[in-house]
C-alpha positions in Angstrom: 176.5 26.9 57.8 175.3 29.6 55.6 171.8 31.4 56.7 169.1 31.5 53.7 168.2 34.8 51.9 164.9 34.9 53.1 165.8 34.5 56.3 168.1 37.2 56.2 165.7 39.5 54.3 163.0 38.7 56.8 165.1 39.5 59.9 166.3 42.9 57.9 162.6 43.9 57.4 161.6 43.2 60.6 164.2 45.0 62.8 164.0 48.1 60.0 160.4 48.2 61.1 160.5 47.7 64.9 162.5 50.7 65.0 160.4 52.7 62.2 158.4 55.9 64.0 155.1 54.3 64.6 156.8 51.7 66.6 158.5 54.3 68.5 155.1 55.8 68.9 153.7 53.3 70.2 156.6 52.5 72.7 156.4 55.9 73.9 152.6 55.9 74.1 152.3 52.6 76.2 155.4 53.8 78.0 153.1 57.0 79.5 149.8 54.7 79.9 152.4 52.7 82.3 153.6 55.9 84.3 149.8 56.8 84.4 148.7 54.0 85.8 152.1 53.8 88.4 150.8 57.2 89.1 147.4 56.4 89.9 148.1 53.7 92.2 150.2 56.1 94.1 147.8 58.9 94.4 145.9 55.6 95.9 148.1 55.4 98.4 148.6 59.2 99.3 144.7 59.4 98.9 144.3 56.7 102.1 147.2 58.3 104.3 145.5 61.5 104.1 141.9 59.9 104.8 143.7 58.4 107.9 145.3 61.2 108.6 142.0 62.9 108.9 140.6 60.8 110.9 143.2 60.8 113.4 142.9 63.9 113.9 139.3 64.1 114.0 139.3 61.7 116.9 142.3 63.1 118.9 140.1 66.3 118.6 136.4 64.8 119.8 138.5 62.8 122.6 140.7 65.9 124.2 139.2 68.0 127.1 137.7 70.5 126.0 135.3 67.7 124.0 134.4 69.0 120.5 136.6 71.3 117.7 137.7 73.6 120.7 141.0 73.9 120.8 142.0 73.7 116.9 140.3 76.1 114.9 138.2 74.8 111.6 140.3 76.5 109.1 142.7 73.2 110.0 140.2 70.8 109.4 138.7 72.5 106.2 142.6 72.6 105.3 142.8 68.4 105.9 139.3 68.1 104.1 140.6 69.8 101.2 143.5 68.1 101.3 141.8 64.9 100.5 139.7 66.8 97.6 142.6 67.8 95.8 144.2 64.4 95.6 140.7 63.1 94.4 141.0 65.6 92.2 144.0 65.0 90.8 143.3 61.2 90.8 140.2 61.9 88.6 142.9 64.1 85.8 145.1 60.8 85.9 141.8 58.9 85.2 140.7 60.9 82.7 143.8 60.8 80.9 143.9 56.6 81.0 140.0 56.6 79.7 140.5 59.3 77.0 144.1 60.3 76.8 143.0 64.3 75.3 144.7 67.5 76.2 141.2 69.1 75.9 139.4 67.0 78.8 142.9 67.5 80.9 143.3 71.0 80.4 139.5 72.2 81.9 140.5 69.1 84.8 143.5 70.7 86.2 142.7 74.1 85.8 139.7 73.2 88.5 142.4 71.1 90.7 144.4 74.2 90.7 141.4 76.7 91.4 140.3 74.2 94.5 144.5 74.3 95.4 144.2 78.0 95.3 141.0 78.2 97.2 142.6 76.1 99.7 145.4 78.1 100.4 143.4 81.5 100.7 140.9 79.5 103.1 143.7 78.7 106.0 145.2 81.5 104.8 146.9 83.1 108.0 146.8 87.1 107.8 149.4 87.1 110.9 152.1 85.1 109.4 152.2 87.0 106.0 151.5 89.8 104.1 149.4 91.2 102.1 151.2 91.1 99.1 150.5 87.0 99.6 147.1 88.1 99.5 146.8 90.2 96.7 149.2 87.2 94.8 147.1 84.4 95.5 143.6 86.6 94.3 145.2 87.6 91.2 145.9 83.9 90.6 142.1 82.7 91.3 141.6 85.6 89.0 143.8 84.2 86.1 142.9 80.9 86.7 139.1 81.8 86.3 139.2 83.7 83.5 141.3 80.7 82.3 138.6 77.9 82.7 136.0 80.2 81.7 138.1 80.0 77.8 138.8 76.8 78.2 135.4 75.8 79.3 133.8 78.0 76.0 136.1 76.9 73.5 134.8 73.1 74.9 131.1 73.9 74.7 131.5 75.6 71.4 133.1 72.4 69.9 130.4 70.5 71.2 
């Protein structure tokens, strides 16, 4: 049994145009929304291990002899807080990326993540354990990354 022409023509215009460019476009494009959204429910995830994680160690601390934050100093426990403030951070560039999917909003969003990163490793930063050099590394990025949002952020408020 022969199949008609029109059928043929049909099925011929339809699979030349589910694999034109805006199709593949659009694959690709829901394809990243998909990872995106994988990727938020993961940060999810790592976002209520390290809340736990906190407060397990709160609690261990305010129930050991000595009673209090004795015997750990605070530079750990700003080091778990901020912990949890970078992975709401980078929950909220995920975020941002689903709601408005721009390079321009993502850009001035992970350069803070990554100044807050920074800041976090110069503030249990342990001056026994390395050198220097770690230091002056680790201030030059805060400087770059600075001077970075600071473009970022005036090229956004002049296009505004």
């Amino acid at each position: 049994m022969a199949l008609p022409r029109n059928f043929l023509r049909s099925l011929t215009r339809r699979t030349a145009s589910s694999l034109s460019d805006e199709s593949f476009l659009s694959f690709l494009k829901n394809f990243e929304v998909l990872i995106a959204k994988l990727l938020s429910l993961a940060m999810i995830l790592v976002l209520i291990v390290a809340i736990a994680d906190l407060g397990r160690f709160l609690m261990m601390e305010l129930s050991n002899p000595p009673y209090g934050f004795f015997t750990t100093t605070l530079i750990e426990i700003f080091g778990l807080f901020l912990n949890v403030l970078i992975a709401l951070e980078v929950l909220e560039n995920i975020t941002a990326y689903l709601e408005k999917q721009t390079a321009r909003v993502q850009l001035e969003l992970v350069i803070v993540t990554s100044l807050t990163a920074v800041a976090r490793k110069i503030i249990i930063f342990d001056s026994k354990q390395a050198g220097g050099l770690d230091l002056i590394g680790l201030g030059a990025a805060i400087f770059a990354l600075a001077i970075s949002y600071w473009i970022v952020r005036s090229a956004n408020d002049s296009r505004d």
